[in-house]
N, CA, C and O atoms as CSV, one atom per row, in Angstrom:
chain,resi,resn,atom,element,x,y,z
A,1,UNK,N,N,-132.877,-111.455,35.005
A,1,UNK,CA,C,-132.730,-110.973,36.343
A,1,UNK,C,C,-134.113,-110.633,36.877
A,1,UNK,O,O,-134.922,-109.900,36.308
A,2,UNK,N,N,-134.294,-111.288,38.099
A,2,UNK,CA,C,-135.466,-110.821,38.780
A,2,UNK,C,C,-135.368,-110.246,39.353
A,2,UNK,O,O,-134.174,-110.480,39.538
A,3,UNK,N,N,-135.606,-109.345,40.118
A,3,UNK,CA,C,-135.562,-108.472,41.415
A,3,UNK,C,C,-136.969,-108.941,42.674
A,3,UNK,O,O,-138.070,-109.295,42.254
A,4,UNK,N,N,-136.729,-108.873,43.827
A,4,UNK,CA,C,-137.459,-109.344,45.179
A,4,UNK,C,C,-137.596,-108.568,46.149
A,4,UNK,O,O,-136.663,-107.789,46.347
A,5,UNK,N,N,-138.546,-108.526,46.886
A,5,UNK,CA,C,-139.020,-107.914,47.788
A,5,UNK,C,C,-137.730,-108.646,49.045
A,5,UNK,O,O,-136.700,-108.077,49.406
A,6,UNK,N,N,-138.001,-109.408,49.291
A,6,UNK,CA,C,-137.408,-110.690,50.402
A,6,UNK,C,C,-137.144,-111.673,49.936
A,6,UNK,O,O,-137.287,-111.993,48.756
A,7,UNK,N,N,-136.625,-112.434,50.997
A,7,UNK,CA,C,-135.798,-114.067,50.391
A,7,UNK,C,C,-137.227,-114.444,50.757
A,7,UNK,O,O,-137.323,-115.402,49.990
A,8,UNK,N,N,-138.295,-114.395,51.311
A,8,UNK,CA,C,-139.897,-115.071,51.163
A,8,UNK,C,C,-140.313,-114.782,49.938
A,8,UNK,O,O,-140.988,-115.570,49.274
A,9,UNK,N,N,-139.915,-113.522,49.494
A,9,UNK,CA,C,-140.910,-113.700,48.083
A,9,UNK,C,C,-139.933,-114.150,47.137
A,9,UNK,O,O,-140.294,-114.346,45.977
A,10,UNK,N,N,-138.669,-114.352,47.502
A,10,UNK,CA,C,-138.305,-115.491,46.493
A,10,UNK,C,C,-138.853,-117.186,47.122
A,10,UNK,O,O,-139.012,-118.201,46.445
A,11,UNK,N,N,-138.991,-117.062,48.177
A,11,UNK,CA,C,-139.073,-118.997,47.701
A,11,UNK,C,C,-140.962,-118.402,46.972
A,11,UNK,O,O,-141.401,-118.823,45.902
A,12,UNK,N,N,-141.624,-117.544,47.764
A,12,UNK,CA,C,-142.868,-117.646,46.800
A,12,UNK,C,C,-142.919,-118.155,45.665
A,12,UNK,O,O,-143.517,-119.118,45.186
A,13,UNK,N,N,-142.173,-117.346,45.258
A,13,UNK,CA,C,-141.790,-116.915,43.353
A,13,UNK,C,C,-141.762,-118.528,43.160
A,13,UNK,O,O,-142.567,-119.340,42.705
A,14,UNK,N,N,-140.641,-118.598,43.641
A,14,UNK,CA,C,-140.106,-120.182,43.459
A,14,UNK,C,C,-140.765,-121.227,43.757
A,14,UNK,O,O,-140.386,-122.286,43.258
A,15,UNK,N,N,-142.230,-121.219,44.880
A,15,UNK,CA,C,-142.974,-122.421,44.524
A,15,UNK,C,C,-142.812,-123.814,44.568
A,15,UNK,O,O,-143.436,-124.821,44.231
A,16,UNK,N,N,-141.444,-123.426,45.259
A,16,UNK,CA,C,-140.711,-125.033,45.689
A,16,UNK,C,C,-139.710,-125.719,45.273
A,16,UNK,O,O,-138.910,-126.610,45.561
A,17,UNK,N,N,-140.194,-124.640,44.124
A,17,UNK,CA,C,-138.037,-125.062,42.932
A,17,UNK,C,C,-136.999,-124.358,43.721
A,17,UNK,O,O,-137.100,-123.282,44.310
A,18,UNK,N,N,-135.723,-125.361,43.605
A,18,UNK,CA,C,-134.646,-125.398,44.468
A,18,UNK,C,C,-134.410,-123.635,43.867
A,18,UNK,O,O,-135.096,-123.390,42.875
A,19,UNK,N,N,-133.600,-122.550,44.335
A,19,UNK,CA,C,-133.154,-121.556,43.754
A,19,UNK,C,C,-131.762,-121.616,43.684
A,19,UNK,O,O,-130.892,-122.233,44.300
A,20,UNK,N,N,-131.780,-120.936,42.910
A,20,UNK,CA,C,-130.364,-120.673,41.768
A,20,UNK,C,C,-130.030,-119.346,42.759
A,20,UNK,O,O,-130.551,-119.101,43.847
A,21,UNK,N,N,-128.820,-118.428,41.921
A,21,UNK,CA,C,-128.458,-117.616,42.554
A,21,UNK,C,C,-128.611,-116.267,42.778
A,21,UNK,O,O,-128.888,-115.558,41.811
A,22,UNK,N,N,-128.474,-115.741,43.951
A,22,UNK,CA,C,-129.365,-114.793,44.268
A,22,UNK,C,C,-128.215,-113.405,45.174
A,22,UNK,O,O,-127.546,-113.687,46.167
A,23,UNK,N,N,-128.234,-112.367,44.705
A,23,UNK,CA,C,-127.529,-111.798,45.460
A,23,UNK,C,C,-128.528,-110.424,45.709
A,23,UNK,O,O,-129.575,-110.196,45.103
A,24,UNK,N,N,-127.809,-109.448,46.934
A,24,UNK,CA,C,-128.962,-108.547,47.329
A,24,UNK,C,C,-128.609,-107.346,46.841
A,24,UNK,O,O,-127.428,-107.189,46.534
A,25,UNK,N,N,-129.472,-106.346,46.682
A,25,UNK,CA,C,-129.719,-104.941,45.875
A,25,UNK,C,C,-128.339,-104.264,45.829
A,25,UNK,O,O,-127.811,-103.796,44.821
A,26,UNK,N,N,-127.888,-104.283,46.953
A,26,UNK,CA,C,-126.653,-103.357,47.628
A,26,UNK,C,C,-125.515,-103.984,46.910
A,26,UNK,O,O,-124.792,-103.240,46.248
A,27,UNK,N,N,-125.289,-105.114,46.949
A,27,UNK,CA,C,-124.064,-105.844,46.230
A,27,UNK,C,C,-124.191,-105.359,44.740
A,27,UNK,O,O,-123.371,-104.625,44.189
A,28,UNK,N,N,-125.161,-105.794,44.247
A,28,UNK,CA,C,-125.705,-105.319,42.637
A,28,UNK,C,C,-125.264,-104.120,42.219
A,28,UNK,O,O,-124.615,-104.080,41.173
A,29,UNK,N,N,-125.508,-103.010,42.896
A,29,UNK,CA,C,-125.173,-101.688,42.810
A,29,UNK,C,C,-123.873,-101.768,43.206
A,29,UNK,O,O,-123.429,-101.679,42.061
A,30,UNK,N,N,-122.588,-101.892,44.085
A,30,UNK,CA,C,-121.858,-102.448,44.256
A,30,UNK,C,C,-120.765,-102.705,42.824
A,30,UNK,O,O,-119.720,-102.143,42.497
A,31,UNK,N,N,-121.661,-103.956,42.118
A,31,UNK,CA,C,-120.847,-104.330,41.255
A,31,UNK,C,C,-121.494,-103.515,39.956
A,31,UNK,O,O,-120.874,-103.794,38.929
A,32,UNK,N,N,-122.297,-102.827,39.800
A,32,UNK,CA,C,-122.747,-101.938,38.350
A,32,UNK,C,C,-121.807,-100.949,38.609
A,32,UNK,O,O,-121.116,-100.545,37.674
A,33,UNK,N,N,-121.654,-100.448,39.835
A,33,UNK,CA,C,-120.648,-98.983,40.230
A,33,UNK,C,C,-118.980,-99.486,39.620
A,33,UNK,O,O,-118.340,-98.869,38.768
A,34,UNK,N,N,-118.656,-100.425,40.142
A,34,UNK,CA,C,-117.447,-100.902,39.811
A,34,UNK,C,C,-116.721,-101.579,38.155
A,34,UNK,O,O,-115.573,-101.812,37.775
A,35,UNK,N,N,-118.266,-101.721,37.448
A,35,UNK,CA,C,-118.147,-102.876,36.249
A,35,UNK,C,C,-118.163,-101.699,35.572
A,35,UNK,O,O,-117.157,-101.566,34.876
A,36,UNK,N,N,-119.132,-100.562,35.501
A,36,UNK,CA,C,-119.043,-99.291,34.598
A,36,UNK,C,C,-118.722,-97.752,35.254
A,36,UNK,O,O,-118.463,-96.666,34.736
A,37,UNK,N,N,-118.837,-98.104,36.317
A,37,UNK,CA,C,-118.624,-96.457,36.627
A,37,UNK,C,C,-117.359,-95.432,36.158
A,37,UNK,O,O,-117.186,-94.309,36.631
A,38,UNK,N,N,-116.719,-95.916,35.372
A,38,UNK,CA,C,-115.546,-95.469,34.803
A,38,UNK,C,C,-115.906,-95.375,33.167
A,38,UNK,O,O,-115.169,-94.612,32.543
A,39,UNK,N,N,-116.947,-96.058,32.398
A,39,UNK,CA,C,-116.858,-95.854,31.379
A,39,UNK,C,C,-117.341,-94.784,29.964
A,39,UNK,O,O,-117.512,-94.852,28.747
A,40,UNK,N,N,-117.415,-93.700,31.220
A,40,UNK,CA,C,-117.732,-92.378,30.065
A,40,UNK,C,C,-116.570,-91.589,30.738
A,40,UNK,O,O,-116.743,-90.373,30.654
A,41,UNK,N,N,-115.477,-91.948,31.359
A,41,UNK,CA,C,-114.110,-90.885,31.354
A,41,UNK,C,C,-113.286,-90.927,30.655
A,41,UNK,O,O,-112.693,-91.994,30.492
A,42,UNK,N,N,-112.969,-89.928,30.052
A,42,UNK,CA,C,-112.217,-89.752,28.509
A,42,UNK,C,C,-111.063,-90.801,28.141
A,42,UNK,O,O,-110.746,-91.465,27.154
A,43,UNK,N,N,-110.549,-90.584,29.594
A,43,UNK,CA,C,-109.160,-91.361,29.320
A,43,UNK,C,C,-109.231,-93.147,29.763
A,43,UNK,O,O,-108.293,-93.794,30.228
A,44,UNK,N,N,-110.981,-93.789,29.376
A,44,UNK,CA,C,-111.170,-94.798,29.893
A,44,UNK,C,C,-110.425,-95.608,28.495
A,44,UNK,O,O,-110.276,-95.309,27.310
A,45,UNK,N,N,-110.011,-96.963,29.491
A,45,UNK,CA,C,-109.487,-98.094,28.745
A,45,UNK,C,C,-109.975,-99.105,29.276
A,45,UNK,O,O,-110.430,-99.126,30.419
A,46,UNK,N,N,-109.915,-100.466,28.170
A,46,UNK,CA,C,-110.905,-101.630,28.294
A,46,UNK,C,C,-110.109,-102.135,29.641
A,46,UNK,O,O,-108.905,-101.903,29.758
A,47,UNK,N,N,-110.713,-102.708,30.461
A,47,UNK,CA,C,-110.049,-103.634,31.344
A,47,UNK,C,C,-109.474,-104.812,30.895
A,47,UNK,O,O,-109.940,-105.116,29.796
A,48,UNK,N,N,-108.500,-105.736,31.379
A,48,UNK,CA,C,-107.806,-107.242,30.868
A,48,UNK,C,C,-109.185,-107.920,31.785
A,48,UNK,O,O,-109.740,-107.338,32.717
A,49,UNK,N,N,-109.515,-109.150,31.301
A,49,UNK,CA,C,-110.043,-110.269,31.998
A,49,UNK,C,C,-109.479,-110.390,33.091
A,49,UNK,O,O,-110.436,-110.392,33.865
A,50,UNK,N,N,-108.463,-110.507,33.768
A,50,UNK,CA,C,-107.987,-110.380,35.179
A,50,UNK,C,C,-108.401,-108.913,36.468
A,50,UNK,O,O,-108.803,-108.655,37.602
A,51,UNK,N,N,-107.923,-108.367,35.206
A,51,UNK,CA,C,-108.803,-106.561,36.615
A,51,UNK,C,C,-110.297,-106.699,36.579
A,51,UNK,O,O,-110.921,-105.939,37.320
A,52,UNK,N,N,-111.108,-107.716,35.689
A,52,UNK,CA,C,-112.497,-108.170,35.077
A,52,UNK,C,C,-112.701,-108.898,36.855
A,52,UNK,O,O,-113.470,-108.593,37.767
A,53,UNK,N,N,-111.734,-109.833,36.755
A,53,UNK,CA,C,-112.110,-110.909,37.422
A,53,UNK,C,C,-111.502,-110.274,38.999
A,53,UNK,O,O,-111.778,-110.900,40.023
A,54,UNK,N,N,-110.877,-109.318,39.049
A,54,UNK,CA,C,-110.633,-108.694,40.606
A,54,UNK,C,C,-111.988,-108.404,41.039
A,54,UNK,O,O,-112.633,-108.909,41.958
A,55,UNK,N,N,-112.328,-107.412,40.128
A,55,UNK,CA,C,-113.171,-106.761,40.994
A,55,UNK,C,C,-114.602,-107.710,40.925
A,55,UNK,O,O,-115.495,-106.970,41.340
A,56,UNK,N,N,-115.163,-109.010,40.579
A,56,UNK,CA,C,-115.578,-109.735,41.210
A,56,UNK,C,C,-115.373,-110.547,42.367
A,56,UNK,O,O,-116.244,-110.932,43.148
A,57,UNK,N,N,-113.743,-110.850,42.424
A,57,UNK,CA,C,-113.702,-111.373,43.439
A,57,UNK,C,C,-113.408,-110.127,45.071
A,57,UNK,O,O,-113.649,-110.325,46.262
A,58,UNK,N,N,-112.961,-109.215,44.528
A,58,UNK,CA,C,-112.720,-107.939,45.584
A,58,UNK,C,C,-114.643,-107.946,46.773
A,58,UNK,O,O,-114.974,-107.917,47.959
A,59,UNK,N,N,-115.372,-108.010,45.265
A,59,UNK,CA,C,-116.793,-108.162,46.053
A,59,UNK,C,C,-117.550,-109.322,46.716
A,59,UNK,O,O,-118.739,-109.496,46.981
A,60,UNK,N,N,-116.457,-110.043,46.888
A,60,UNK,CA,C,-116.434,-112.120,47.480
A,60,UNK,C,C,-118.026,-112.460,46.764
A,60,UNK,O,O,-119.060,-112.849,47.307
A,61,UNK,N,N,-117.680,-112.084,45.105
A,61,UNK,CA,C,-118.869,-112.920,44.062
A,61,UNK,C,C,-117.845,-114.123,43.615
A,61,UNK,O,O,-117.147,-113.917,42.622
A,62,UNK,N,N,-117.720,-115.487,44.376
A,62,UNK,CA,C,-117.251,-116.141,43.714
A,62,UNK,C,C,-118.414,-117.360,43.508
A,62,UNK,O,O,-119.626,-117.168,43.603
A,63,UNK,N,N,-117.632,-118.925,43.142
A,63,UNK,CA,C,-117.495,-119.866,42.437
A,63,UNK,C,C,-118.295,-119.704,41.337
A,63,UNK,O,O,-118.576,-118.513,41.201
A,64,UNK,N,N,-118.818,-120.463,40.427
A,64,UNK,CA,C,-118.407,-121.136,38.889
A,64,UNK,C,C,-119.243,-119.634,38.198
A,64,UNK,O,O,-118.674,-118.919,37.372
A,65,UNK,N,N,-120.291,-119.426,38.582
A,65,UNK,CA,C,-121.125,-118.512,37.957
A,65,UNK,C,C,-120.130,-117.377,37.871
A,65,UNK,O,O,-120.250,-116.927,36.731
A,66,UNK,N,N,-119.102,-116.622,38.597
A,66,UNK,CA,C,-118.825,-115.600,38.860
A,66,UNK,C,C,-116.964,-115.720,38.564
A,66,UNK,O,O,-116.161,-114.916,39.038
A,67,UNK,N,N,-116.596,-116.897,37.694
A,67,UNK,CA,C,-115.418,-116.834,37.233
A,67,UNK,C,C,-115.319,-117.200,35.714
A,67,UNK,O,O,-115.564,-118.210,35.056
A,68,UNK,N,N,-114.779,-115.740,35.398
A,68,UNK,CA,C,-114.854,-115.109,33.818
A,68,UNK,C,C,-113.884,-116.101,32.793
A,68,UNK,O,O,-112.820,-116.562,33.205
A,69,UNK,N,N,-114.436,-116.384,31.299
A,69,UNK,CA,C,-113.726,-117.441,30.885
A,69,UNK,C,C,-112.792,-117.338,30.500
A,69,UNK,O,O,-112.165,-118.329,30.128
């Protein structure tokens, strides 16, 4: 994971190579709040691969990269 100033200092970075995928700070935090923010409460339980895969799609992170196997 890289982190960026701007989508300029990513094509910088990038130098002309096509880029891969890129999402912004706020979403990130977003999905760290949602992927763990529950996992130091006593009465936490593992999630199924499906409540896995809600709350990616709840945050419209979809196609191939962002659907769990």
């Amino acid at each position: 994971m890289n982190l960026f100033r701007s989508e300029e200092h990513v094509a910088r970075w990038l130098g002309g190579r096509p880029p891969g995928m890129t999402i912004g700070v706020t979403k990130l935090s977003e999905l760290a709040h949602r992927w763990w923010g529950d996992r130091l409460d006593s009465n936490w339980t593992a999630r199924t691969r499906d409540q896995n895969q809600a709350i990616l799609d709840d945050l419209d992170l979809t196609g191939a990269l962002w659907q769990l196997p």
